[in-house]
SEKOL-590760 format. One record per residue (C-alpha): x, y, z; residue number from 1; residue in one letter. Coordinates in nm, 4 decimals. Each point is the difference from the previous one (the first is absolute). Layout:
BEGIN
[[X; Y; Z]; NUM; "A"] ...
! end
This chain:
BEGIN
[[6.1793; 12.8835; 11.0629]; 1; "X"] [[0.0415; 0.2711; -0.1767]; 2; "X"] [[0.2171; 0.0838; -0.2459]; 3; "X"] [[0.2036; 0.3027; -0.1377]; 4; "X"] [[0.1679; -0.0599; -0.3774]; 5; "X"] [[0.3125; 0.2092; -0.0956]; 6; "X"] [[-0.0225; 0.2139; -0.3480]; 7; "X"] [[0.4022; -0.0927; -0.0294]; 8; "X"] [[0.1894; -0.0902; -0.2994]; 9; "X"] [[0.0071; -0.3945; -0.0733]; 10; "X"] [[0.3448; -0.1867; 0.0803]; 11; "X"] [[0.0945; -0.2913; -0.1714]; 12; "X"] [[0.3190; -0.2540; 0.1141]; 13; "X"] [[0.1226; -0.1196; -0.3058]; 14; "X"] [[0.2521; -0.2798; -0.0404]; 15; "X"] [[0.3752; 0.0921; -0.1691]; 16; "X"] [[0.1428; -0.2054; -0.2370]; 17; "X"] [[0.2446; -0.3277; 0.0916]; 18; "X"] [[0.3489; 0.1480; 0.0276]; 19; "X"] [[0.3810; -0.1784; -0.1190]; 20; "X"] [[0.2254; -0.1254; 0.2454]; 21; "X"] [[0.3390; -0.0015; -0.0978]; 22; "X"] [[0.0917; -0.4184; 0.0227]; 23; "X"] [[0.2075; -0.1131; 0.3542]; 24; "X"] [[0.3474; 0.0352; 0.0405]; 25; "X"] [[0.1015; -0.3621; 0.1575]; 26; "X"] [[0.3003; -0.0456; 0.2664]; 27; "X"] [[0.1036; -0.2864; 0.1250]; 28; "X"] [[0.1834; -0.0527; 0.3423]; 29; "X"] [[0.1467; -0.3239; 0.1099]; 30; "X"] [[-0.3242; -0.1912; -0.1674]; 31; "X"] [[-0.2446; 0.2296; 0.0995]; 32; "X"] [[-0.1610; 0.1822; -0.2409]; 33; "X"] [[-0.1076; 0.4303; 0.0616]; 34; "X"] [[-0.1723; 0.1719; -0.2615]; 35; "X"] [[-0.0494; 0.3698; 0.0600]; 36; "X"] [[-0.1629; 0.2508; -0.1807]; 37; "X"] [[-0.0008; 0.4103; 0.0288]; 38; "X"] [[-0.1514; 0.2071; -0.2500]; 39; "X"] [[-0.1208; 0.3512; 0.0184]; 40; "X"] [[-0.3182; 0.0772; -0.2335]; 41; "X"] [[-0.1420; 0.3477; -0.1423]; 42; "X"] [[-0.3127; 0.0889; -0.0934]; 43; "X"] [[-0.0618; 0.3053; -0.1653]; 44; "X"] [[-0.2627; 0.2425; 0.0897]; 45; "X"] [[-0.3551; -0.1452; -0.1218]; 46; "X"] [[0.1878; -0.3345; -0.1914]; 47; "X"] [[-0.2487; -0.1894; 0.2140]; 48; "X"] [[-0.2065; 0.0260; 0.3306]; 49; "X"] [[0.0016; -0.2480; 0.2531]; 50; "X"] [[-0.1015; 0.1542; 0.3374]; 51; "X"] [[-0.3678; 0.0123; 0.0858]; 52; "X"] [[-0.0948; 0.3462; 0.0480]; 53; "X"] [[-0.0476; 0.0491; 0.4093]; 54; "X"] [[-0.3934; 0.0588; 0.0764]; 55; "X"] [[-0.0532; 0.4033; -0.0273]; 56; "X"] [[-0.1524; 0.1603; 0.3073]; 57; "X"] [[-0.3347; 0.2072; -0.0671]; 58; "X"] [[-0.3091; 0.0731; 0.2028]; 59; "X"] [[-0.1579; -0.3078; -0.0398]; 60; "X"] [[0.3368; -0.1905; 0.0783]; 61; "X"] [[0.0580; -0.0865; 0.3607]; 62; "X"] [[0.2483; 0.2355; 0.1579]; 63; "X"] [[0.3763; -0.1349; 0.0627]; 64; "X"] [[-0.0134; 0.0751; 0.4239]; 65; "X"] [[0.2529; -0.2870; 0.1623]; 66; "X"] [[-0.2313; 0.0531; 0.2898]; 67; "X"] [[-0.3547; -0.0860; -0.2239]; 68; "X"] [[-0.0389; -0.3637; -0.0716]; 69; "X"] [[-0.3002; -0.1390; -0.2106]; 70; "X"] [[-0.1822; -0.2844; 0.0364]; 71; "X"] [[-0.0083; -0.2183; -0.3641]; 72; "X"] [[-0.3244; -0.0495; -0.0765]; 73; "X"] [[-0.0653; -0.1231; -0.3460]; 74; "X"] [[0.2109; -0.0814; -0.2691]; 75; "X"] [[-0.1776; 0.0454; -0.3383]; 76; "X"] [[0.1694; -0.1612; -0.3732]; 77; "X"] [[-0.1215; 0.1086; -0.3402]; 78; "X"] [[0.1422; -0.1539; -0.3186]; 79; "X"] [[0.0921; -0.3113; 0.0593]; 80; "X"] [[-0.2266; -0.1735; -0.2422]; 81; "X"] [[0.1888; -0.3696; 0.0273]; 82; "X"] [[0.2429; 0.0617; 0.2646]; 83; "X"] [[-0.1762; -0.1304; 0.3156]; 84; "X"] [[-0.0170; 0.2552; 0.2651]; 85; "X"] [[0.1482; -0.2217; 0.2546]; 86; "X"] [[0.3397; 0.0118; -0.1855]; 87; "X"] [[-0.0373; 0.3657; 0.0197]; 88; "X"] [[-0.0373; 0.0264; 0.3681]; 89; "X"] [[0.2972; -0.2373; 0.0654]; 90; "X"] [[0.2447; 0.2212; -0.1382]; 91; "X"] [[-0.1250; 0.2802; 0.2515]; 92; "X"] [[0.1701; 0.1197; 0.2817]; 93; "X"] [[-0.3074; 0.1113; 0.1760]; 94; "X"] [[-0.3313; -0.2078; 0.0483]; 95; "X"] [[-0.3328; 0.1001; 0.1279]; 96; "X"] [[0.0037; 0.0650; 0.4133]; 97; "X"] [[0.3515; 0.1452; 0.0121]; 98; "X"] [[0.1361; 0.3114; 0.1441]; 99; "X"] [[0.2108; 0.2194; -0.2092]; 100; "X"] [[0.1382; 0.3295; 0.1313]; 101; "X"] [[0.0966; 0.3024; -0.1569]; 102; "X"] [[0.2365; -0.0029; -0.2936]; 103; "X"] [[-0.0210; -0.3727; 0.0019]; 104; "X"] [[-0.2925; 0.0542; -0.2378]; 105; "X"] [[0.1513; 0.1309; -0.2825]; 106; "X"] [[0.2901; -0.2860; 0.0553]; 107; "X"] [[-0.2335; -0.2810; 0.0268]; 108; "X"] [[-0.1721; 0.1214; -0.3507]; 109; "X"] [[0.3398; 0.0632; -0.1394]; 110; "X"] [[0.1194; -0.3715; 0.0995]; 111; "X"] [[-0.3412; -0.1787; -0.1306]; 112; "X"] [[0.0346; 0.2005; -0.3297]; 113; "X"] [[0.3564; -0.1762; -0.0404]; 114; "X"] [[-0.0666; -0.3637; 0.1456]; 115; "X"] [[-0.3161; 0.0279; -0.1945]; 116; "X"] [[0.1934; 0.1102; -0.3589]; 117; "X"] [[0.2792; -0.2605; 0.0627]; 118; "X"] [[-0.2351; -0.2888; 0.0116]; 119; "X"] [[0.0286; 0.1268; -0.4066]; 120; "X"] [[-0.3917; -0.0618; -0.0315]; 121; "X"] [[-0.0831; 0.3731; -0.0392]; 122; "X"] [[0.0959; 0.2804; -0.2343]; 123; "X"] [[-0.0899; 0.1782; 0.2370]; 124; "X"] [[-0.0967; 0.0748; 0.3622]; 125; "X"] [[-0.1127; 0.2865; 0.2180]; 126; "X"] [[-0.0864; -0.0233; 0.3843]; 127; "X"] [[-0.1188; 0.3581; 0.1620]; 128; "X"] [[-0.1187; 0.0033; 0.3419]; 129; "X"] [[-0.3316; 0.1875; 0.1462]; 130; "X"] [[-0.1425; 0.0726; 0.3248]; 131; "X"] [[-0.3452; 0.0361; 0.0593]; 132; "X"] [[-0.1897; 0.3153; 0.1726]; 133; "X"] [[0.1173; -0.0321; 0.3480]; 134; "X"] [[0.3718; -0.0236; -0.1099]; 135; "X"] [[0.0404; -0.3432; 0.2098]; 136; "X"] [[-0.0251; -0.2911; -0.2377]; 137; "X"] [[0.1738; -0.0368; -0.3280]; 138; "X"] [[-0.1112; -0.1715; -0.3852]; 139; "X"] [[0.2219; -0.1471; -0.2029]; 140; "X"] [[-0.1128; 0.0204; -0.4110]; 141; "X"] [[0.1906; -0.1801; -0.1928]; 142; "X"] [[-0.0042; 0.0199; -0.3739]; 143; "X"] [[0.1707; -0.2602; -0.2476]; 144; "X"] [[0.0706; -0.0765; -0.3913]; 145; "X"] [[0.0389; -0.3253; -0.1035]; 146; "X"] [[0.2188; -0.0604; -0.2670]; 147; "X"] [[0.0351; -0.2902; -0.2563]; 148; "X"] [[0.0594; -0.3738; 0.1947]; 149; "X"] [[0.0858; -0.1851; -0.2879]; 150; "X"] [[0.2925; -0.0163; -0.2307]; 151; "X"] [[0.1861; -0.2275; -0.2749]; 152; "X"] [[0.3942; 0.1088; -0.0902]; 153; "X"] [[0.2187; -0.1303; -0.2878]; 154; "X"] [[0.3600; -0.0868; 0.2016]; 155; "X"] [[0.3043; 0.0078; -0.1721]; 156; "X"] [[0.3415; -0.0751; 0.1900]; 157; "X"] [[0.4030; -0.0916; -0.0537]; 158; "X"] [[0.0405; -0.2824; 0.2162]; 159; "X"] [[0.3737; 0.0643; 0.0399]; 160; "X"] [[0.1343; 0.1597; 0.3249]; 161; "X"] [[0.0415; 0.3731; -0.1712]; 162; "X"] [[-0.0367; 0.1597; -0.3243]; 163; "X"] [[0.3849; 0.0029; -0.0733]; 164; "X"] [[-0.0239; -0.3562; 0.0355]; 165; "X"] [[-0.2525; -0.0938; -0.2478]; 166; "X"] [[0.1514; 0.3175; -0.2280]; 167; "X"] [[0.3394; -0.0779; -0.0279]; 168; "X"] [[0.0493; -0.4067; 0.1518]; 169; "X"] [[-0.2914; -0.1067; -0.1534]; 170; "X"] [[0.0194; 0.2506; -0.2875]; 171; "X"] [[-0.3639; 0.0746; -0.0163]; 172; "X"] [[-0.1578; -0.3245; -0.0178]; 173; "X"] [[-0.3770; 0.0355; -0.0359]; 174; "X"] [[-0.0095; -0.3704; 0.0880]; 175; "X"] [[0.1251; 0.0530; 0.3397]; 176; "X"] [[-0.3512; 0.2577; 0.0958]; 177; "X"] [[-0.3311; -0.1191; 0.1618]; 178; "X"] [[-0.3252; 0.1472; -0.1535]; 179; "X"] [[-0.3667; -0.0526; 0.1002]; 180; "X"] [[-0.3026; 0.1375; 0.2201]; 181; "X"] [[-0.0693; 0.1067; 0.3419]; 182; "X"] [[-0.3586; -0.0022; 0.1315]; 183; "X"] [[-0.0669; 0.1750; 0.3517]; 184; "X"] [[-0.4095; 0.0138; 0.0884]; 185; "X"] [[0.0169; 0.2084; 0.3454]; 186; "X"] [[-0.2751; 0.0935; 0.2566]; 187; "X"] [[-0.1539; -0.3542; -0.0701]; 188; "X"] [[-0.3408; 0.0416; 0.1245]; 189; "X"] [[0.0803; 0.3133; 0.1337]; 190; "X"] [[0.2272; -0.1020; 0.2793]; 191; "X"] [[0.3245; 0.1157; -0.1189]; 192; "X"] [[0.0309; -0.3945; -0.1204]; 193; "X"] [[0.2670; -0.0032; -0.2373]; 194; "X"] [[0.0348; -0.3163; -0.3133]; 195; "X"] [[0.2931; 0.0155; -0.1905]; 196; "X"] [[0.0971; -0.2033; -0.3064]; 197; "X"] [[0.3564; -0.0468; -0.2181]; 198; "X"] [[0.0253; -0.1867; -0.3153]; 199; "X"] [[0.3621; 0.0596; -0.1474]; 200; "X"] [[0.1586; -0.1839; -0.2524]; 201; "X"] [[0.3613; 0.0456; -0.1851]; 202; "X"] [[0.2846; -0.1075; 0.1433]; 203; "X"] [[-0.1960; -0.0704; 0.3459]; 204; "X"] [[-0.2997; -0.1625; -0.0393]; 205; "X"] [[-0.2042; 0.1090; 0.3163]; 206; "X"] [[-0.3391; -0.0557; 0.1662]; 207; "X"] [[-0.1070; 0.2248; 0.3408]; 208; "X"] [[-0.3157; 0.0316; 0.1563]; 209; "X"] [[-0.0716; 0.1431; 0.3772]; 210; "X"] [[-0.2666; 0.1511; 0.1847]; 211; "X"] [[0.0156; 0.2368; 0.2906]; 212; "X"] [[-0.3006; 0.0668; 0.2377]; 213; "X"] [[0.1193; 0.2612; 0.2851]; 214; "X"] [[-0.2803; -0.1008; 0.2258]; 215; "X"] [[-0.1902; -0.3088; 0.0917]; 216; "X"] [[-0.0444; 0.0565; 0.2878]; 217; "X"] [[-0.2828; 0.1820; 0.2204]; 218; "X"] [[0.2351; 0.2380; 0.1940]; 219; "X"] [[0.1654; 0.0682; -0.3488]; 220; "X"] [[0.3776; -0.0742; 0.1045]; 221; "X"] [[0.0592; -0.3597; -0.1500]; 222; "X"] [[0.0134; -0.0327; -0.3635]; 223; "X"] [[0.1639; -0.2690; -0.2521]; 224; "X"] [[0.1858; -0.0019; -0.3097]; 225; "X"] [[0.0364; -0.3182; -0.2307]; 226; "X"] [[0.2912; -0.0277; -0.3110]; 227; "X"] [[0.1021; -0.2877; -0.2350]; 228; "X"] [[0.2740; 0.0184; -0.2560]; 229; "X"] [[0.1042; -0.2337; -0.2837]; 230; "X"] [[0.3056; 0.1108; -0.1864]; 231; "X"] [[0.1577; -0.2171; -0.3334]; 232; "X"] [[0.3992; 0.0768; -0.1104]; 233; "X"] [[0.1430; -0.1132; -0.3112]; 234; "X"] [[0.2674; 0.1616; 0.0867]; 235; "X"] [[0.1913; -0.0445; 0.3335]; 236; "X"] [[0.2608; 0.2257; 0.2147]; 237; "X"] [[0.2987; -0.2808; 0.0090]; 238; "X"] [[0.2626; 0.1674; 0.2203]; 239; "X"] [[0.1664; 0.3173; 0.0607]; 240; "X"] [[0.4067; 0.0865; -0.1398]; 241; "X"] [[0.1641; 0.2853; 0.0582]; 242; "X"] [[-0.2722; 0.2190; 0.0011]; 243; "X"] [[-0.1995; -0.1020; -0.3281]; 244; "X"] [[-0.2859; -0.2439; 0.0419]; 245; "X"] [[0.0040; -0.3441; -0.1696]; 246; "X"] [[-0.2931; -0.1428; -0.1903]; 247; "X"] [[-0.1596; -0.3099; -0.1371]; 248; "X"] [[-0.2272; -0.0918; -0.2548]; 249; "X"] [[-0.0890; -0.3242; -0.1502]; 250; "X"] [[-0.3694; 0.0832; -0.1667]; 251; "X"] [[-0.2092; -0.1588; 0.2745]; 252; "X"] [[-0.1460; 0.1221; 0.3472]; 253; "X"] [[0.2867; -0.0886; 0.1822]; 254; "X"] [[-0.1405; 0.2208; 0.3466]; 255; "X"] [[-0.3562; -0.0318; 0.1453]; 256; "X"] [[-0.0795; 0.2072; 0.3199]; 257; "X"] [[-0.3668; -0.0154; 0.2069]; 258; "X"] [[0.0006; 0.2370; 0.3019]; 259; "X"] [[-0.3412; 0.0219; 0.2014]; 260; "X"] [[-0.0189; 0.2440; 0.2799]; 261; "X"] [[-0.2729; 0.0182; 0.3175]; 262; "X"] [[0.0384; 0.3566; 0.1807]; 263; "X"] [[-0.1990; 0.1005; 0.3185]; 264; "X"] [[-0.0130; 0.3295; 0.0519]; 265; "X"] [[-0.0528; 0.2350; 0.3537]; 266; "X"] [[-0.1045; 0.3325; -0.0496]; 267; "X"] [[-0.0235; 0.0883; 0.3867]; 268; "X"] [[0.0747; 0.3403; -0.0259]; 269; "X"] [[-0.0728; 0.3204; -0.2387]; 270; "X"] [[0.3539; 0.0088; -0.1678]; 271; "X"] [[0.1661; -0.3165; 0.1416]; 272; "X"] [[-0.0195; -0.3530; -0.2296]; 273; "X"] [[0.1112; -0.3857; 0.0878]; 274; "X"] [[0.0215; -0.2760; -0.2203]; 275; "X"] [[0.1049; -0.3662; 0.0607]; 276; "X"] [[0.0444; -0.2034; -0.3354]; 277; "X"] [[0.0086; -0.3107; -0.0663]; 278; "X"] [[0.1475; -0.1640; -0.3064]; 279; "X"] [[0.0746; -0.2639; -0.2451]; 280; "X"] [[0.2949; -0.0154; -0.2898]; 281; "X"] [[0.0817; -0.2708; -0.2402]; 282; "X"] [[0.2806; 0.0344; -0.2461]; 283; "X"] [[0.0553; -0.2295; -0.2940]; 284; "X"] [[0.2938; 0.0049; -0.1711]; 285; "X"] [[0.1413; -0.2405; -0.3120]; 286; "X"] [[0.2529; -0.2486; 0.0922]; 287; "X"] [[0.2445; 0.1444; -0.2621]; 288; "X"] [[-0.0138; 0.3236; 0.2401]; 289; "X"] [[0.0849; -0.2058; 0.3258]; 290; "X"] [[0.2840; -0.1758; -0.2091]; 291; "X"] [[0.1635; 0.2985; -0.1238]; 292; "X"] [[-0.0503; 0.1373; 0.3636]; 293; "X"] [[-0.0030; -0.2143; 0.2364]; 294; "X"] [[-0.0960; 0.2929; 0.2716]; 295; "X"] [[-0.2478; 0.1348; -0.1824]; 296; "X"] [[-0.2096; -0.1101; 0.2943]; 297; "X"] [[0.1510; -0.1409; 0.3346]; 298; "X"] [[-0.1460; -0.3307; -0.0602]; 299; "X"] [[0.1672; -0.0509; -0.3212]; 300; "X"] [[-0.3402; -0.1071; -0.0906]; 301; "X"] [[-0.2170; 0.1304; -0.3163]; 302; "X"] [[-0.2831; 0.0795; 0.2740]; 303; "X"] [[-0.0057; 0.2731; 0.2886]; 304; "X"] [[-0.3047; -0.0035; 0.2348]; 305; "X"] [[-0.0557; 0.2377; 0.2905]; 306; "X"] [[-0.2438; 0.1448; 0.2572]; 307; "X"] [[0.0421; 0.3430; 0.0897]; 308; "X"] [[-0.1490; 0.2062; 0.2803]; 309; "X"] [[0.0513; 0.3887; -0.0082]; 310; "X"] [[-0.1088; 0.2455; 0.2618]; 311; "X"] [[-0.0040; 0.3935; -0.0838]; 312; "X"] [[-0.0915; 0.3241; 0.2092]; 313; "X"] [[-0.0790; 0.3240; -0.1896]; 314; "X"] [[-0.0265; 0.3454; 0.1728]; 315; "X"] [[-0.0956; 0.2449; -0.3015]; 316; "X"] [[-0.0655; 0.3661; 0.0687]; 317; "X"] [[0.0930; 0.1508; -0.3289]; 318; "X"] [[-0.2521; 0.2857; -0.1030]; 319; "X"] [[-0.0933; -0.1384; -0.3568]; 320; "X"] [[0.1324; -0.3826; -0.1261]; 321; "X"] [[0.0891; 0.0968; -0.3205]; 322; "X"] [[0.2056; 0.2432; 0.0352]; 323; "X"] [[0.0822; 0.0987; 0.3636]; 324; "X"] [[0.1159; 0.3615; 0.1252]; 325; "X"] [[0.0114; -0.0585; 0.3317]; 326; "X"] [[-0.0761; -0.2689; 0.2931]; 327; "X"] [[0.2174; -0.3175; 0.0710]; 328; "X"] [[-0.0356; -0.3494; -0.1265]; 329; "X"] [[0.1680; -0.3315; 0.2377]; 330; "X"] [[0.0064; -0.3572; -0.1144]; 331; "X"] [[0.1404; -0.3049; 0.1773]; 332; "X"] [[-0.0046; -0.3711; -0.1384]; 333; "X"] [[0.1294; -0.3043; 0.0957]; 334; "X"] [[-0.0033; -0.2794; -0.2329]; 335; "X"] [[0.0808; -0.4016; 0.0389]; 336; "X"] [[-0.0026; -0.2118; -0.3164]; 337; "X"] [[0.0263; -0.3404; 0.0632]; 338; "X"] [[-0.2168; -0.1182; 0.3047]; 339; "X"] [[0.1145; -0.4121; 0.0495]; 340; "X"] [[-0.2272; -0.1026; -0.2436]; 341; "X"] [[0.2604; -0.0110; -0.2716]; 342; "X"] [[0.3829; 0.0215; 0.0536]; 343; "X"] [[0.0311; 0.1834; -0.3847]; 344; "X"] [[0.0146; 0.3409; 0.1680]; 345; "X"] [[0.1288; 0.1091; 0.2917]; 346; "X"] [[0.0105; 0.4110; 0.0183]; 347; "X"] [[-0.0591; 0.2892; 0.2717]; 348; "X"] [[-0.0935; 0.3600; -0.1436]; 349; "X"] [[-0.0186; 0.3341; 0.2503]; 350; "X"] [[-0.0812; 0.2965; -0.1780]; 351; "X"] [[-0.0306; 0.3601; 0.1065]; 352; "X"] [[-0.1507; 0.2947; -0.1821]; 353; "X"] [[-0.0605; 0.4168; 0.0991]; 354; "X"] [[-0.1095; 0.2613; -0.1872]; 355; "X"] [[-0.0269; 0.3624; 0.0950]; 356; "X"] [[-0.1130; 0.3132; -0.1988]; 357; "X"] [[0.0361; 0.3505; 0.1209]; 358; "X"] [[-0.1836; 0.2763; -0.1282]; 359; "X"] [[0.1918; 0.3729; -0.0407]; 360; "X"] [[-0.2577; 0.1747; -0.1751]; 361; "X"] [[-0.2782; -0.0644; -0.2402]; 362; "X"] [[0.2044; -0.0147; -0.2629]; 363; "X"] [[0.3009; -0.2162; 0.1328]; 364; "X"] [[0.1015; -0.3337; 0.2208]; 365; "X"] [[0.2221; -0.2315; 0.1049]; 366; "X"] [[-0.0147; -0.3549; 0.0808]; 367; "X"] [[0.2564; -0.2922; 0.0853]; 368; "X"] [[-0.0526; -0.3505; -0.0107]; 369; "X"] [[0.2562; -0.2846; 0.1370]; 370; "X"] [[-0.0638; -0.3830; -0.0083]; 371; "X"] [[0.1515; -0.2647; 0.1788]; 372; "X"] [[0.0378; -0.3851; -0.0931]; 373; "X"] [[0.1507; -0.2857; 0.1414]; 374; "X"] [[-0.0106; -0.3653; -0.0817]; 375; "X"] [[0.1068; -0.3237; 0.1858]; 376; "X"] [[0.0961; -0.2164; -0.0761]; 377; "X"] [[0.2783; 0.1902; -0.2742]; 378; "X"] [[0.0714; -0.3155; -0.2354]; 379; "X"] [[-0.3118; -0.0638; -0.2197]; 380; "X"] [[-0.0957; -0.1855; -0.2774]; 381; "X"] [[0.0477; 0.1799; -0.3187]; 382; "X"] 
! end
């Protein structure tokens, strides 16, 4: 086949920086909790760039005709030194043998450029499309830069429930923050595999590990994620008066939490995600706790043990994760804790989540966001 190559300037679809949402304004209705959020966000002219430049027509490009459609014939990938290029091709919207038609070209490169930047293992991607001589089949180059897969971060955090809280209730208690490393190794093996590690210490003393592979198996739409959690309090949340929060501290561990979570993920679609969860809690509290409230769990036991199971879709269209400027985001959940083999926890979660940006121009958007929650049965443990 031959081929023609473009003398056009190079594009590049580079990832904005994470964004600030402004924290949820909570309502609550007869027991049933609505949090809603609208904001409105600017960006000023060249602040940051987070649309993908459309592929440019030239003579060597195939022309935009909705009556001329183009057989895809190969699919070439340069770059990708460790990323293996069967990751790559999942996150296409084309694959070798289909039929696109006119401007559905420079849509389908525009789309893999995104899907291919939000799986955040590039700095950056370009996809340009070229016919060959007779004008009737269609090459797909695809150039990639890896960036850096590993990373270690010092964490520092207040573990009260807002700053004015630990400023002013607490008055500025360094005791009461949690210090330590996080560890994240991603693109294990080059498969977009992802280990993560947390060792914290302070006034939580916590152990994490997971793993996340998004594809075992051979059609590439089941994949797995694996978590386990330790957490130690010396201090303990004892009850809640008029609005301030009531500890307790007697010098020795007097909470111990281990969580382990199983997910299985289904990837059947391009931009749609379900996962099914399956997990295990076990809360250990000091008998002092239990005595000075007595439904601190429902049991009035020092020991709380529950399965849950947890199943979640995901439709996510948003143009660039970290900071979207347009597309829509859905997520529904339903959550049971407590599954017969324990009676410690007995608990029903629904919860609902949309997002939507709007672009105006380049240089300003809107977006809204509402969320939904509801839990049954109302009267919980503490």
């Amino acid at each position: 086949m031959q081929e023609l190559r473009p003398n056009e300037p190079k594009r590049r679809y580079q990832p904005a920086r994470p964004g600030h949402r402004n924290p949820w304004k909570l309502i609550t209705l007869n027991g049933t909790k609505l949090y809603i959020t609208i904001w409105v966000a600017i960006l000023l002219a060249g602040l940051v760039r987070v649309h993908a430049q459309p592929p440019q027509k030239n003579v060597a490009s195939p022309e935009a005709s909705a009556s001329h459609c183009y057989y895809v014939g190969s699919i070439r990938i340069s770059g990708n030194e460790k990323t293996r290029a069967s990751i790559i091709r999942r996150e296409l919207p084309f694959r070798t043998g289909d039929t696109l038609c006119g401007a559905s070209l420079d849509q389908a490169a525009q789309t893999a450029e995104q899907t291919l930047i939000n799986t955040r293992l590039f700095r950056s991607v370009r996809v340009t499309p070229y016919c060959n001589s007779l004008g009737h089949e269609v090459e797909f180059v695809i150039k990639v830069e890896e960036r850096w897969y590993w990373f270690i971060f010092p964490h520092f955090e207040l573990v009260d429930r807002s700053f004015n809280e630990w400023w002013i209730n607490q008055e500025r208690d360094f005791s009461r923050t949690e210090y330590g490393v996080k560890g994240y190794y991603e693109n294990f093996r080059g498969r977009n595999e992802e280990i993560a590690i947390k060792a914290i210490t302070g006034y939580i003393n916590r152990i994490e590990l997971g793993y996340h592979i998004p594809f075992f198996s051979w059609n590439q739409q089941l994949g797995a994620r694996l978590e386990f959690r330790h957490h130690n309090r010396r201090e303990v949340l004892l009850r809640t008066r008029e609005n301030q929060q009531e500890f307790f501290e007697l010098g020795d561990v007097l909470q111990r939490e281990n969580k382990a979570f199983v997910t299985l993920q289904y990837r059947p679609r391009l931009f749609a995600f379900h996962d099914l969860r399956l997990g295990f809690n076990q809360t250990w509290v000091g008998d002092t706790i239990v005595h000075l409230n007595n439904r601190y769990f429902d049991n009035e036991n020092n020991l709380q043990r529950f399965f849950e199971l947890r199943y979640q879709f995901l439709w996510n269209r948003l143009n660039v994760q970290a900071y979207p400027t347009e597309g829509g985001f859905l997520e529904m959940s339903y959550r049971r804790m407590g599954l017969g083999l324990y009676n410690d926890l007995d608990l029903n979660r629904i919860k609902l989540t949309a997002k939507k940006f709007y672009p105006l121009t380049e240089q300003w958007h809107v977006a809204g966001m509402g969320q939904y929650k509801w839990d049954y049965p109302a009267q919980q443990p503490f």
